[in-house]
C-alpha positions in Angstrom: 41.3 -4.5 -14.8 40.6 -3.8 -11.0 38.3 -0.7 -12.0 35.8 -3.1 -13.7 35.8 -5.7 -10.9 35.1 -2.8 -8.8 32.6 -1.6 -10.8 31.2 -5.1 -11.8 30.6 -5.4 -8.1 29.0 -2.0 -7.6 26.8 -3.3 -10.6 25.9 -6.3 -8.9 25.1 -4.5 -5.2 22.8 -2.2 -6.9 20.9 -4.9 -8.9 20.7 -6.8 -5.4 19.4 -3.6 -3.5 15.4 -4.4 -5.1 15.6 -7.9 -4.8 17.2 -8.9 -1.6 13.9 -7.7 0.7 14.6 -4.1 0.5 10.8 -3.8 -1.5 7.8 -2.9 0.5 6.0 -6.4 1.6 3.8 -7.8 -1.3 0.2 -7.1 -0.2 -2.0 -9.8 1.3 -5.2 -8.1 0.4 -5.4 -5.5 -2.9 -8.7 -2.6 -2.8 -9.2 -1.3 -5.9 -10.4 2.3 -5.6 -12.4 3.2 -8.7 -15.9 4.5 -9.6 -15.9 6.8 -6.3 -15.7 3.5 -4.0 -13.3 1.1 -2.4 -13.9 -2.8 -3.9 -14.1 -5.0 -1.3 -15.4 -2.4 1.3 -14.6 -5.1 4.2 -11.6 -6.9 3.8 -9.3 -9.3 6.4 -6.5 -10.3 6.9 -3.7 -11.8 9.3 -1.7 -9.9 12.2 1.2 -8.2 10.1 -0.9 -8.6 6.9 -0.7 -6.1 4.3 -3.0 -3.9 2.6 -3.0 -2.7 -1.1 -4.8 0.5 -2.6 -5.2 0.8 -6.2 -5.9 4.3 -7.4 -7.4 4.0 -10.2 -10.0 6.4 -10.8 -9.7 8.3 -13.9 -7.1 10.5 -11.7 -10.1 11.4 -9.5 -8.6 12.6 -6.5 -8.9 10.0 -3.0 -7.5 10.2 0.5 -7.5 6.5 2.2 -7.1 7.5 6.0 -7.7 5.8 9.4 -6.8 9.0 11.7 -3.9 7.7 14.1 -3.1 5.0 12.2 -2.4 5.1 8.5 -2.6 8.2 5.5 -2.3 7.8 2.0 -1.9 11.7 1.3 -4.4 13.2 -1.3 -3.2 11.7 -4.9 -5.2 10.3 -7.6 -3.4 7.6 -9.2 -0.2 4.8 -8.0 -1.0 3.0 -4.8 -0.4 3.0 -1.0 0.1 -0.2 1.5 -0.1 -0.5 5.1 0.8 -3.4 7.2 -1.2 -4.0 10.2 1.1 -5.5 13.3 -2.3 -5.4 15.8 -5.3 -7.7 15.9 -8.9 -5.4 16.0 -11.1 -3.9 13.3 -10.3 -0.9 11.7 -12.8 1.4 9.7 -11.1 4.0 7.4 -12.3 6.6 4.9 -11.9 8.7 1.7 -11.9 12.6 3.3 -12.9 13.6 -0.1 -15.7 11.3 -0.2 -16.6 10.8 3.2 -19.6 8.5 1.9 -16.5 6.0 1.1 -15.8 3.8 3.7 -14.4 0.7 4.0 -13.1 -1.9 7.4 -10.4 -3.9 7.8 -10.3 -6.9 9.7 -7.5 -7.7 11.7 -7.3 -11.7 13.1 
């Protein structure tokens, strides 16, 4: 009997673990990244607002980076979020596509 409350419990925890705030922050803002460009370009959003990539481009190969500051890594499909904790205006980039660009706006 005390091994299942145990494990009960253990069950429990775990199922807790994903929704008790461990999760990344849902995103404020979501660019879709497909047909070799980032849709909206120029986005904004509030101090400690967060930003949502979509890859979804065939499996075309991206690379959302703002040197210094955020990185997604080369990958072609799933998605990548940053949160922004200062105000300002950011521009960022596909380094596979340089002619993809896109700005945040940070209030």
């Amino acid at each position: 009997m005390r091994r299942w409350i145990v494990g009960f419990g253990l069950a429990v925890a775990a199922t807790c673990v994903p929704a008790c705030g461990t999760e990344d922050p849902v995103p404020d803002v979501v660019v879709e990244i497909s047909n070799v460009q980032f849709s909206p370009m120029d986005v904004t959003v509030e101090h400690g607002g967060t930003v949502e990539w979509r890859f979804d481009d065939g499996g075309l190969l991206h690379h959302v980076e703002s040197p210094g500051l955020f990185d997604s890594g080369i990958t072609g499909d799933g998605t990548f979020r940053h949160t922004f904790e200062s105000v300002g205006v950011y521009e960022y980039s596909c380094s596979v596509h340089p002619y993809m660009i896109g700005v945040i706006t940070v209030l």
